[in-house]
MISE-255792 format. One record per atom (N, C-alpha, C): x, y, z. Coordinates in steps of 0.1 Angstrom, whole numbers, plus 5000, padded with zeros to 4 digits. Layout:
// MISE-255792
XYZ;...
END
This chain:
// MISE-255792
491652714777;491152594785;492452524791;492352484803;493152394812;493752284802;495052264800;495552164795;495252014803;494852044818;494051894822;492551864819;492151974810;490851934806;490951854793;491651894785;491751834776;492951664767;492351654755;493451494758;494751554751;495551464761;496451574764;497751504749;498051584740;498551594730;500451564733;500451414740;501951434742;501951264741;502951224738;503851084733;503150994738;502550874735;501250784744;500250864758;500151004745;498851004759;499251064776;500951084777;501451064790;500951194799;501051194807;500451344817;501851444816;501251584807;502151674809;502551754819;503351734829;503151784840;504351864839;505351934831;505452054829;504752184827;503452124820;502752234812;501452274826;501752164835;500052204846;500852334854;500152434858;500352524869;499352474878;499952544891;499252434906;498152534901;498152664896;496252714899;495752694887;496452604875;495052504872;494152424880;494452374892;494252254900;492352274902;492752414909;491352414917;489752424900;489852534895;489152564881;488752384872;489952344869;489952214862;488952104871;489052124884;488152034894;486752054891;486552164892;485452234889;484752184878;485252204866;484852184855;484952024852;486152004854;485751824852;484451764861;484451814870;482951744876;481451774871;481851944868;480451934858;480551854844;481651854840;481251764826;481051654828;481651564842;481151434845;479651444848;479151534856;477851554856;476951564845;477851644838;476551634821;476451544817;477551414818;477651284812;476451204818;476651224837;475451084842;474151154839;474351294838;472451364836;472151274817;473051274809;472451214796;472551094800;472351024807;472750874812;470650864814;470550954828;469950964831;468851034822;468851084814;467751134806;467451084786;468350994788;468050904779;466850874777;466250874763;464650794767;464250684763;465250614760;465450474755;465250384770;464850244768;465150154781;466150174784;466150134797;467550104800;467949994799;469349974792;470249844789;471849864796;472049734792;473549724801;474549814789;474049834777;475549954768;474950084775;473550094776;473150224778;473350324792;473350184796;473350254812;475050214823;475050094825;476050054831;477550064820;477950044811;478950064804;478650204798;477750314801;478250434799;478750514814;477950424819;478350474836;480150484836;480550384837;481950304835;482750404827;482250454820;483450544806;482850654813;482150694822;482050844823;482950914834;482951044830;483751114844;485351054837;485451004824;487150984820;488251084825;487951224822;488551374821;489051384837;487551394845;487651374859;489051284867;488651144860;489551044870;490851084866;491251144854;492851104847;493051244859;492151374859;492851484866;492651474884;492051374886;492151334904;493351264901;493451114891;494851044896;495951124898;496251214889;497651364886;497651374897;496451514900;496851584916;496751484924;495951374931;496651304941;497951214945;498551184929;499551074933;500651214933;500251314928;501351444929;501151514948;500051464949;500351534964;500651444971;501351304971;501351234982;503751234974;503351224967;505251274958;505551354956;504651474955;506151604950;504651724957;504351724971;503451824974;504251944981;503252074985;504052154992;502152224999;502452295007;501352385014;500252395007;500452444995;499552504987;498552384978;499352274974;498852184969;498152124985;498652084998;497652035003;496152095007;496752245004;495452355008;494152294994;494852294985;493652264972;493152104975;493851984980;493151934983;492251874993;492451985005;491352055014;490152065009;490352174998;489352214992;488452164983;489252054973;488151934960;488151874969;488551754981;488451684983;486851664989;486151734998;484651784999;484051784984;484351814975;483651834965;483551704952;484951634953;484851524950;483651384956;484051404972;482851334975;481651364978;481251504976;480251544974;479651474961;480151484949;479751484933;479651324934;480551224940;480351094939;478951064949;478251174960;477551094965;476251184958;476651234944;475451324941;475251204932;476551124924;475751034918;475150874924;475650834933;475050714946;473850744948;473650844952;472350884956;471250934944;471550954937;470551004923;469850914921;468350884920;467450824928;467250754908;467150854904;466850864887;467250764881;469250794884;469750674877;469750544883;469650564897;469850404903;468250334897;467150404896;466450344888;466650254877;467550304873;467950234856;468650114856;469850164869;470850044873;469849944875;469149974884;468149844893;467449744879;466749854870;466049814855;466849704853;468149734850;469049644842;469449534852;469749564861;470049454877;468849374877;467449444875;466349314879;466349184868;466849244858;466549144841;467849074842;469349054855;470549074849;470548904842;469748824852;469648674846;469448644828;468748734824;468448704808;468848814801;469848854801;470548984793;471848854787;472548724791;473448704785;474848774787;475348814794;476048844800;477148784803;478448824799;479748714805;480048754818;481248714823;481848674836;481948834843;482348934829;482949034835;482349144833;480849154821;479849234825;479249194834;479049084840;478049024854;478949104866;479949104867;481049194879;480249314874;480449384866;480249524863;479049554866;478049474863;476349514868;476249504883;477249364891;476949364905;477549484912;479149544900;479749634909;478849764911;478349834898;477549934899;476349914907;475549854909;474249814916;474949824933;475549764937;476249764947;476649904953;477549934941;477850094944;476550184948;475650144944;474250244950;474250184960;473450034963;472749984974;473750064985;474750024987;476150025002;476150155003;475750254993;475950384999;474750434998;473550395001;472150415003;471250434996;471550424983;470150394976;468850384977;468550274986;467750214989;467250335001;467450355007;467050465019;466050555018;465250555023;464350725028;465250825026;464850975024;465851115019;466051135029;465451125045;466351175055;467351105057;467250995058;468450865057;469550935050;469350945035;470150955026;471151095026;470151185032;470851295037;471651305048;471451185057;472051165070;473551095066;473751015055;474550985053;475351065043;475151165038;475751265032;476951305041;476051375048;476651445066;477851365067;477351245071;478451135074;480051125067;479551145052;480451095044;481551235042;481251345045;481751505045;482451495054;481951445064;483151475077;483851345076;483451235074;484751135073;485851205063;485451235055;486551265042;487251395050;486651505055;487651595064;488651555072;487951445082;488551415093;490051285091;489951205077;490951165071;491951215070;491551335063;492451415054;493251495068;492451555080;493451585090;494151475095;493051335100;494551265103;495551275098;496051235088;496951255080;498151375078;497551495078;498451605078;498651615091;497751585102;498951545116;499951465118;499751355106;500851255114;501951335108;501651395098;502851435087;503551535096;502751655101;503351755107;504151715117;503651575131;504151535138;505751475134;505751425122;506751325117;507951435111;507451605109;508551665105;508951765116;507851745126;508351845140;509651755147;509551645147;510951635158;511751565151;513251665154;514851555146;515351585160;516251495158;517351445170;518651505162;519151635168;520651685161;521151655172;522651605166;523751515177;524851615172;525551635181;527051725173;528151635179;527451565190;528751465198;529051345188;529951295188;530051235173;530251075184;530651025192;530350915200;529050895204;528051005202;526250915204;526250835188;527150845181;526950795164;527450635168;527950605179;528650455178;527650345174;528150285167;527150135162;526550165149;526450325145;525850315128;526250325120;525250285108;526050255095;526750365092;527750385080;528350485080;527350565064;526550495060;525450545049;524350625058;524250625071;523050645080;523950765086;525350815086;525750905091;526151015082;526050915073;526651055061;524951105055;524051045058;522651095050;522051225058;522751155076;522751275088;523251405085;524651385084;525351465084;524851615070;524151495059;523951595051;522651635051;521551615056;520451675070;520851785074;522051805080;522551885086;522651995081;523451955072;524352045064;523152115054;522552085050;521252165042;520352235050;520352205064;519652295077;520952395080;522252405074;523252485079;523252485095;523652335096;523552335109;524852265110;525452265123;526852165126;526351965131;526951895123;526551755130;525951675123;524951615132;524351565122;522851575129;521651515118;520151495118;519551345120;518551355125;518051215124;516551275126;515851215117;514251225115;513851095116;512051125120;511650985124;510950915109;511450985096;511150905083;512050805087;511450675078;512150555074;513250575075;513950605065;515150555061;516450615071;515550725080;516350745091;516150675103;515150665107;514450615122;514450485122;514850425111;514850245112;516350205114;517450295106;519150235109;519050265121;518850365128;518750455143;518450325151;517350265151;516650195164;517650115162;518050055153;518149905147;520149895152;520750025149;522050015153;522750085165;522250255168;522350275176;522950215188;524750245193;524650215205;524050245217;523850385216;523250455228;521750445235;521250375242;520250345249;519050455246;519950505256;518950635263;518450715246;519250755235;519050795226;518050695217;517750585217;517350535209;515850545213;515450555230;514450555236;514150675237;514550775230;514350945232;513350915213;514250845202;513350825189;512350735192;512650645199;510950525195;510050585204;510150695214;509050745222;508450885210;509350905210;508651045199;507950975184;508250865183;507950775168;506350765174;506750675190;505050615194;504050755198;504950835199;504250965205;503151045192;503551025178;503151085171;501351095170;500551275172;499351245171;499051225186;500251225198;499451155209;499951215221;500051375220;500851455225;499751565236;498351565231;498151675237;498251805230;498451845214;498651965209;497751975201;498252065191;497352105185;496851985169;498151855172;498051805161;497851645167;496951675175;496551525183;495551465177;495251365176;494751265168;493151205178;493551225191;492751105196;491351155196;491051265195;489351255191;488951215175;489851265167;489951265148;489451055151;490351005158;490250855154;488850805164;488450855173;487350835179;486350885172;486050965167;484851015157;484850955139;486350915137;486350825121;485150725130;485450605139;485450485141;483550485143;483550565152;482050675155;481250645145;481650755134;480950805125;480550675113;481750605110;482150435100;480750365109;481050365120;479750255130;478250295123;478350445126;476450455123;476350485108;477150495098;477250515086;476750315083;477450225088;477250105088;475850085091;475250105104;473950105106;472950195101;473050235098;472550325088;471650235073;472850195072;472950085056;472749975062;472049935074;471749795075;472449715080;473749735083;474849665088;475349675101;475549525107;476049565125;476549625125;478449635119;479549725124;480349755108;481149835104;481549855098;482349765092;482949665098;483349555094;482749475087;481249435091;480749335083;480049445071;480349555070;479849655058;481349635048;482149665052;483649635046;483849485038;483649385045;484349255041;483149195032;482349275034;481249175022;482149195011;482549275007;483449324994;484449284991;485249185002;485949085006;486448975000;487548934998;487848734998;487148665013;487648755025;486948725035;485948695040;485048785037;483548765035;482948835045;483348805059;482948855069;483748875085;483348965092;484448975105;484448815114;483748795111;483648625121;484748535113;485448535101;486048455091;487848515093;487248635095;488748735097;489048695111;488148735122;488548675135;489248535141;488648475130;488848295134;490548275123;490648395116;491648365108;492848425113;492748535122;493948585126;494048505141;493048495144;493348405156;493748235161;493548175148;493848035142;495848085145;496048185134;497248225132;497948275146;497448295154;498048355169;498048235172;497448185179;497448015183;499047995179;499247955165;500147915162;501347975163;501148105158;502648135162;503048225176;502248245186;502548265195;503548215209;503248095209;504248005215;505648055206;505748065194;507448065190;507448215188;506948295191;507048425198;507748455208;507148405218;507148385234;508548305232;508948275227;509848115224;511148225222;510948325213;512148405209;512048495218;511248525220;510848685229;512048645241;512248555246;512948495262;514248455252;514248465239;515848395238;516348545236;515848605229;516248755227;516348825244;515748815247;515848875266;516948795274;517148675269;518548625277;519548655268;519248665257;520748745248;521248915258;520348975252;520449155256;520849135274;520449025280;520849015297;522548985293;522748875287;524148835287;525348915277;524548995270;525349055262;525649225271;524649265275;524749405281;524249405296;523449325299;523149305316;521849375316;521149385306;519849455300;518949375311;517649405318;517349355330;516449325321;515449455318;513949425311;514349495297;513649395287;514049445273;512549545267;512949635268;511949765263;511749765245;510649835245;510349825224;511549885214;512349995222;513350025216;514849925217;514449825228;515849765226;515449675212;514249625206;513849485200;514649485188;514649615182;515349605165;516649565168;517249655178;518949665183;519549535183;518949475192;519549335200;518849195189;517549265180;517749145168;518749145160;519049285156;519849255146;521149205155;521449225161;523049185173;522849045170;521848975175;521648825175;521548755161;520948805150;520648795138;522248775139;523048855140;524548895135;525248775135;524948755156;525848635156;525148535149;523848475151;523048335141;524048345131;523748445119;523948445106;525348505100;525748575112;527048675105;526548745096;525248805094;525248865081;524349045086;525049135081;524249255088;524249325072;523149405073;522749455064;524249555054;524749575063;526149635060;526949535044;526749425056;528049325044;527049325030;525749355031;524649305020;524849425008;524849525014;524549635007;525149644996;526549634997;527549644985;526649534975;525749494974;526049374963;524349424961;523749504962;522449564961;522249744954;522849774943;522849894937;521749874933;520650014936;519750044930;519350004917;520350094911;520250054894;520249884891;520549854897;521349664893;519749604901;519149644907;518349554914;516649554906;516949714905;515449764896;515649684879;517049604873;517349594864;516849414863;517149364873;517149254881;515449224880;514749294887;513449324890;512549324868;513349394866;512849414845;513149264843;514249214847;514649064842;513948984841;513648944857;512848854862;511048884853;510748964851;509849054846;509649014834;511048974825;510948944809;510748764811;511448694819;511648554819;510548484823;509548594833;508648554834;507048574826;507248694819;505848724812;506548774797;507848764796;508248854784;508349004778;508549074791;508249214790;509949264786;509849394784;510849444782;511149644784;512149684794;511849804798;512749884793;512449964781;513750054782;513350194785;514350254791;514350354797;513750464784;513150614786;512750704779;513250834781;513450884771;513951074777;512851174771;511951124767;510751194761;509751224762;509451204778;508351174781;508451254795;507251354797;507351444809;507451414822;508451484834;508451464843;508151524858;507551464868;507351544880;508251624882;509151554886;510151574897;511851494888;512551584885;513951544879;514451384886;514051344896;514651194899;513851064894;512651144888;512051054884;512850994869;512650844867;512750764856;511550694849;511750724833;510350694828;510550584813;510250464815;510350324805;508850354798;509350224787;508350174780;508450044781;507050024783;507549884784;506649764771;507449664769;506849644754;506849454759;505949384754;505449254754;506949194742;506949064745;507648974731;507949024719;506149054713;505749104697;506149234697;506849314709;506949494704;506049594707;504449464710;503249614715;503649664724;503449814728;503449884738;502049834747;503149774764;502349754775;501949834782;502649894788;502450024798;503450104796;503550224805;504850374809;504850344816;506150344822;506350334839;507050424844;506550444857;507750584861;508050504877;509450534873;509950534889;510550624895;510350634908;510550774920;511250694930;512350724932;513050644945;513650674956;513850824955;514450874964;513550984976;513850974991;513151054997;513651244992;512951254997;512751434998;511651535001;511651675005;510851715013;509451715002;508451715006;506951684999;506551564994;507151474999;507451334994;506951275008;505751155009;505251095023;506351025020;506450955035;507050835035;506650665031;507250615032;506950435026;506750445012;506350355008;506650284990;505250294987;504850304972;503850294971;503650254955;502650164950;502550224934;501250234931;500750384920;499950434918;499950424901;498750424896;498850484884;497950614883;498950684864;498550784861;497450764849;497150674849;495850574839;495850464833;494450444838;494250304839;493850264822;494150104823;494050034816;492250044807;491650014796;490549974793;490549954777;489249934776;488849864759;488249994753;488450064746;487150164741;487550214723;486550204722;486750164701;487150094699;487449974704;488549884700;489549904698;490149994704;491550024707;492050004726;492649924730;493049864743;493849994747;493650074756;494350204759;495050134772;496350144770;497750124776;497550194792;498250134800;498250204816;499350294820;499450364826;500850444830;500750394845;502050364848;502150284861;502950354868;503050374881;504450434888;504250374900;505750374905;506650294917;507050404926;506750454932;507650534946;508150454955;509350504961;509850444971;510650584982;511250514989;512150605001;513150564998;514050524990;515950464994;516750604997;517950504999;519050625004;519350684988;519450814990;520350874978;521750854975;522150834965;523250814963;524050944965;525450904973;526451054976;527451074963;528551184970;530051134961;530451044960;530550994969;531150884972;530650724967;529350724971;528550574968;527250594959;527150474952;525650494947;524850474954;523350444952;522750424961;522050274962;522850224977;522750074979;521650064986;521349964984;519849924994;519949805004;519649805015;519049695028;518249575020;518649505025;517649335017;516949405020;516249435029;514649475030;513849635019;515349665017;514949765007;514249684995;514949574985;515349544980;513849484979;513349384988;512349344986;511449414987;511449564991;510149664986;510249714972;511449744969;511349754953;510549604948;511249514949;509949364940;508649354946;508649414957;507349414959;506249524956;506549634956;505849764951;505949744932;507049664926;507049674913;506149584910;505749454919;504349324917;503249394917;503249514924;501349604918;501749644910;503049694902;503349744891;502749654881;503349564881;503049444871;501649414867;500749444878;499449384881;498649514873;499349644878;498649734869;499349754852;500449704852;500949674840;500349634825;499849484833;499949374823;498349364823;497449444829;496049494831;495249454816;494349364819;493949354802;491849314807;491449434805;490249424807;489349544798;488149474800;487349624789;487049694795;486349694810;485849824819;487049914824;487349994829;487950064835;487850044847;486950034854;486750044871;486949864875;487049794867;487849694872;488949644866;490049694860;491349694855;492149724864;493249604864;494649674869;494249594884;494649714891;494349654912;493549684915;492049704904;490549734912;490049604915;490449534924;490449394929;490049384941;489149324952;488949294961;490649294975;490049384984;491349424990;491849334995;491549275000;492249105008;492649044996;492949074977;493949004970;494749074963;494349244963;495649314959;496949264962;497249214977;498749194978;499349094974;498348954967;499148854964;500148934951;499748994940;500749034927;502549084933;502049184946;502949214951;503849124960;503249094970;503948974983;504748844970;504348794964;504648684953;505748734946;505648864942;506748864937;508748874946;508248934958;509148894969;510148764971;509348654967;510048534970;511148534961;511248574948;512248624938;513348624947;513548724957;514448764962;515448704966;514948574970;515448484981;515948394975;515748374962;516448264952;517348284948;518548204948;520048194943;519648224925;518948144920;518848154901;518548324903;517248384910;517048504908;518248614912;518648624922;519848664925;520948704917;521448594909;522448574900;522348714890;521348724888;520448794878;521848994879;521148984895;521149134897;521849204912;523049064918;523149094933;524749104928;525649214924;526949224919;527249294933;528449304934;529349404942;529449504934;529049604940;529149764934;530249814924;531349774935;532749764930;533749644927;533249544926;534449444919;533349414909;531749404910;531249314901;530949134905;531849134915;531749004919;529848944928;529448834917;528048804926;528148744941;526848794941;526848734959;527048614964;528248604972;528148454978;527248384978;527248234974;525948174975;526048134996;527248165002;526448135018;526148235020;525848375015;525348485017;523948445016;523648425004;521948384996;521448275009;522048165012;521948065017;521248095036;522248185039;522048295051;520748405050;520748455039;519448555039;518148465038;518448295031;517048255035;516748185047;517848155055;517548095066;516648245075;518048365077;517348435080;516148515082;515548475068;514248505064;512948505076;513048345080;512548325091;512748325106;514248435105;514548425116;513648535123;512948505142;512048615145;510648615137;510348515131;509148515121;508048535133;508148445145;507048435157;506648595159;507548645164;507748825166;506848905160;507848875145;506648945135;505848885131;505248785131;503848755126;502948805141;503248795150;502648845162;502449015160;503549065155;503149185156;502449245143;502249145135;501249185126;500049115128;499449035136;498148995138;497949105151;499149175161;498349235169;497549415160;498149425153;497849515141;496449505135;496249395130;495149315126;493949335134;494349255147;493349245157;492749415162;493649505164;493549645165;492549695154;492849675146;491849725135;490449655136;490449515135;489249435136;488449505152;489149555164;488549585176;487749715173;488449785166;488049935163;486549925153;486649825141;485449845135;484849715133;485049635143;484249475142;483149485156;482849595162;482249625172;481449745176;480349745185;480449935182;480849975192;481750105187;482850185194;482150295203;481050295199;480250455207;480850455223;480950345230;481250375247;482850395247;483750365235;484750445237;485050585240;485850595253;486450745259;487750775256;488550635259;489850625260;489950555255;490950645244;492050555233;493150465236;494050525249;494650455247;494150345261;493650345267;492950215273;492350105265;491350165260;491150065250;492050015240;493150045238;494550005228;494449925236;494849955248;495849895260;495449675260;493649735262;492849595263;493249535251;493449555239;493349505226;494749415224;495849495230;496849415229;497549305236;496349335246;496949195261;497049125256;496549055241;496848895240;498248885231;498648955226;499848995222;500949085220;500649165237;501749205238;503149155247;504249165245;505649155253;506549215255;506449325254;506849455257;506449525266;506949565276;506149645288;505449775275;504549835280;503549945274;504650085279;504450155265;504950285266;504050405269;503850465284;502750515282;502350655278;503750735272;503650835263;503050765247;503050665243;502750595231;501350585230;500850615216;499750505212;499850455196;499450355194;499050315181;498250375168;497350405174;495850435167;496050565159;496650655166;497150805165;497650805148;498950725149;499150715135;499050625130;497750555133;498050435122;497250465111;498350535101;497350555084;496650475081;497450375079;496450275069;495150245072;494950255088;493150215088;492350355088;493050455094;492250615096;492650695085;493250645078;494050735065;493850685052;494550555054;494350485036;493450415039;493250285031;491650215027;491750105033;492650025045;492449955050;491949925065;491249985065;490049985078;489449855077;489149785087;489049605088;489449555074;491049585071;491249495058;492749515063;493249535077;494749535077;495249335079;494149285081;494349165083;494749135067;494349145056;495049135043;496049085041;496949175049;498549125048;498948985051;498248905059;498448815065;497548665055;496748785051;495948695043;496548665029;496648755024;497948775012;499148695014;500148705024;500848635026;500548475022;499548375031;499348275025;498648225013;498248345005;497848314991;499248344985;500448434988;501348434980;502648314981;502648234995;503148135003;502548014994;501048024995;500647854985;500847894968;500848014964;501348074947;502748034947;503548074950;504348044952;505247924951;504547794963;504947644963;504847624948;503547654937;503547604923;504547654918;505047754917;506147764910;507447724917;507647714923;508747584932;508647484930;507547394929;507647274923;507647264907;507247324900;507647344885;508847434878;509647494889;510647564885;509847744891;511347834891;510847964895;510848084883;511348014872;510548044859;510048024848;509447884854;508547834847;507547914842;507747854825;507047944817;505347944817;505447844820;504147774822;502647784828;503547804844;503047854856;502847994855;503848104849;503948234848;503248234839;502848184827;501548214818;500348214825;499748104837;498648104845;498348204849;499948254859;499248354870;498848434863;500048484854;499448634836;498248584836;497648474827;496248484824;495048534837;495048434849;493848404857;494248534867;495648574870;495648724880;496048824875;497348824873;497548984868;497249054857;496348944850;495649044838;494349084836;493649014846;492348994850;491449084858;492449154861;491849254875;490749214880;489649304881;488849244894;487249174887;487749124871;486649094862;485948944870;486448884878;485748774886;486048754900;485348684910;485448684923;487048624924;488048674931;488948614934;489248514937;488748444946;488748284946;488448224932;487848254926;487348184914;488348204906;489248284904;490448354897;491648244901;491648254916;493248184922;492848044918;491648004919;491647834922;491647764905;491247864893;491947874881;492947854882;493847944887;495747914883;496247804893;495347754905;496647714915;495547584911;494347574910;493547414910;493047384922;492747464933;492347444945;492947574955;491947564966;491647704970;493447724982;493747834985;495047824991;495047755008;496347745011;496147645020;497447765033;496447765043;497647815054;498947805060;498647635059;500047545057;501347605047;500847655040;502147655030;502947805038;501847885043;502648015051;503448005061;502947895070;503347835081;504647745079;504947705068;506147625063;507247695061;506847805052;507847855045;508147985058;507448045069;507748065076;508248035094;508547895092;509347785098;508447785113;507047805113;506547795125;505647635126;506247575115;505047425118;506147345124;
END
């Protein structure tokens, strides 16, 4: 028998992932779904009434085997994948949502759910089985339940080819993103970059046994590139092939995949009763609905548009007087911010770096971590690993209990997506009365450390580690009985406050002190450094809050509407951005092509989140600024009413617990200096 079928006989339970071979993968799928299946059929053929232990909290523990062997292979194929792993999940991935819409739709059990759903007023029920009965009942109704069998079969259909047509977006953008590097052998197209961004090139190179150097359009290359780059023409050869990706005309083009997702989301919504897939999405919401989201991103444009426009013209008379730049194109904007940032602040990511070692910052990140909840991380060598760069803690409360495992992944490499992410390898829950512990992990992209240097991080690095480690925490410190609402099974518009909140950390001289040394003398960071990184914080805020409500709005256009008379992608882009764009249009570019997160990951009319997040993490935040930033006090709140609560009550009901009243926009708008 598959060692992922069974419980797996290693140090807390942790995932052996020396002992899995990839052709367990496909067999184990197999079998774990029929034993989840044998589980909902005795659910289902019980002959007892149905009750809330019998029905809904067996529902909840079933399919265990199943979920621990999807979390493995998927958070393994998005960090350590190769061909063969994406071919198998080609393959379960139809079969997985096949078997979830075998149980949505099983007419039998939703019978039972409903049994227990119609009585739920006089069953006595607390806060967090009342979530669990609305979540399951729900989970039928939204995916058709309720429906006639042709209906239900029509949304079968539906749901097969969305999950296909995902899964290709995705390995297009990927393919697109490792089809084109920029090799330079002329060592003067290198003028203006870092010398960590030339030597990461150089060794690109040198492992392609090539002469020179590399530049790829991942992060950690394509962002020093735009951002320092002297050379014009070269930087507009990467941000066209960046906007180009998916939007080529080949074989890995995107623009019907995103016109048939948006298509298919529309009548899947109508289908189920609902105008647009938006207002099918946000009921599930803090939001509530697309008319709340609209009036919220657009309240927010109002306001920061004018100081957009306001920079947009001071940046364009910079780049005129500094280089005689006539019209400032999308590739000059990183270049000539940071130039301008330089002179405002004197401060370029360069002078920062030294005082930002990996090791010192993720240590920094544990600290903050103990002063505020009392945790404590020590590293493990016992405990099995993906991929050799991984690092794996324990992490233990005040009293010594073990809280979670944590693994951290930090460095890029090939089978590795790009951006930051944190996933767990199992989730938190109650069962025997024994509270079963979460395994948490952090991915990221940083530079690798050389001979020469360790591996330093960009303030903005820096705040992706405290911010990807804030879902850490959230899945961490997870303290609930169900399973399916532990940890960040939370309403998507409030996943990002755990994360976004923990950011502000960053920007504080007390937190700082902590973990911002010089690599090599040890000496902490100037406080007019600190002083500098927060003025600059806000520097350009207009810009980018603009270019994250035009994001926003792009998403809300796509599924706040019906899309059926769309032909043209990038026309219709084109209309969506008039109200905030300032950049002439690139017309090898589109947006849509790659934009994961709405055609790929799970924020399809929920990219506005970010923005929403932000001012719940902006008014969280002010309380612990007025009571101190580690205040024990306050950090007990947030522990109790958020990050241990997962998704056991409506969010608002949660926040307005810790903060005493619901959050306020104002406080985003302050701290991002546009009031």
């Amino acid at each position: 028998m598959s060692v992922l079928l069974s419980k797996f006989i290693t140090k807390h339970n942790t995932a052996p992932f020396s002992q899995i071979k990839i052709e367990d993968y496909v067999p184990a799928f197999k079998e774990g779904i029929a034993l989840a299946k044998a589980e909902i059929d005795a659910i289902v053929n019980n002959p007892d009434a149905p009750t809330f232990e019998n029905t809904i909290v067996a529902m909840d523990f079933s399919g265990d085997i199943l979920d621990r062997l999807s979390s493995i292979f998927f958070n393994l194929n998005s960090a350590e994948t190769n061909d063969e792993m994406q071919k198998i999940a080609q393959e379960v991935s139809p079969l997985l949502s096949e078997f979830g819409n075998d149980i949505r739709l099983n007419a039998d059990l939703f019978a039972k759910v409903k049994a227990v759903y119609d009585q739920k007023e006089s069953l006595g029920l607390n806060p967090e089985q009342t979530t669990l009965l609305d979540k399951k009942y729900k989970s039928f109704s939204r995916n058709g339940a309720n429906l006639p069998e042709d209906k239900k079969n029509q949304l079968r259909e539906i749901d097969k080819e969305l999950s296909k047509l995902s899964l290709q977006f995705g390995e297009n953008v990927l393919a697109e993103t490792n089809n084109f590097e920029l090799h330079l052998t002329d060592e003067k197209d290198l003028s203006g970059l870092p010398e960590g961004t030339i030597e990461a090139a150089r060794l690109l190179a040198k492992n392609q046994e090539k002469e020179g150097w590399i530049f790829t359009l991942d992060h950690p290359s394509y962002v020093p590139f735009l951002t320092y780059a002297d050379n014009r023409e070269l930087r507009k050869k990467m941000a066209i092939a960046f906007g180009a990706k998916a939007f080529q005309n080949n074989e890995f083009d995107n623009q019907e995949n995103v016109l048939k997702i948006a298509k298919l989301r529309f009548e899947r919504a109508n289908l189920l009763g609902y105008k647009t897939h938006a207002h099918f999405v946000l009921e599930e919401r803090m939001a509530e609905s697309p008319e709340k989201v609209f009036s919220f991103l657009n309240d927010l444009l109002a306001k920061a548009k004018p100081a957009a426009q306001k920079e947009f013209a001071e940046l364009t008379a910079f780049a005129k007087e500094l280089d005689g730049i006539e019209q400032l194109e999308k590739w000059d904007g990183a270049y000539y911010s940071e130039k301008l940032k330089q002179q405002l602040f004197n401060l370029d990511d360069e002078k920062l770096k030294p005082y930002f070692q990996l090791e010192k910052v993720l240590d920094g990140a544990f600290t903050v971590a103990k002063k505020l909840y009392g945790l404590t991380f020590t590293e493990v060598f016992d405990i099995d690993k993906y991929h050799e760069e991984v690092t794996t803690y324990e992490v233990r409360d005040a009293d010594n209990n073990l809280v979670s495992i944590f693994y951290a992944d930090f460095f890029p490499r090939k089978g590795k997506r790009n951006g930051a992410w944190m996933t767990s390898f199992k989730s938190q829950y109650v069962k025997d009365g024994v509270n079963e512990r979460p395994h948490i992990s952090n991915v990221c992209n940083f530079t690798k450390p050389t001979e020469t240097k360790p591996s330093l991080l960009t303030f903005n690095e820096v705040t992706t580690l405290f911010h990807e480690f804030g879902h850490g925490l959230h899945g961490m410190l997870a303290d609930t009985v169900y399973p399916s609402l532990s940890g960040t099974s939370v309403y998507w518009d409030f996943v990002e406050l755990p994360s976004q909140i923990m950011e502000n950390w960053c920007y504080e001289p007390e937190a700082l002190a902590l973990f911002a040394n010089h690599y090599e003398t040890g000496e902490i960071i100037p406080i007019e450094y600190v002083q500098k990184i927060k003025e600059s914080a806000s520097f350009q805020e207009g810009l980018a809050t603009l270019r994250q409500l035009s994001f926003g709005l792009l998403d809300m256009a796509w599924h706040g509407q019906d899309p059926t008379n769309i032909t043209d992608l990038k026309a219709f882009e084109t209309e969506q951005f008039a109200n905030t764009q300032l950049y002439p249009d690139v017309k090898e570019n589109a947006m849509s092509t790659a934009f994961s997160h709405i055609f790929q990951g799970g924020y399809s009319s929920g990219y506005y989140s970010y923005k929403w997040a932000e001012v719940l993490d902006a008014d969280a935040f002010e309380f612990f600024q007025e009571k101190g930033i580690f205040n024990e006090e306050v950090a007990k709140k947030f522990k109790d009413n958020v990050l241990s609560k997962g998704g056991t009550e409506h969010p608002m009901t949660l926040y307005k617990r810790f903060r005493g009243q619901e959050p306020k926009p104002e406080a985003l708008l302050k701290r991002a200096g546009l009031l």
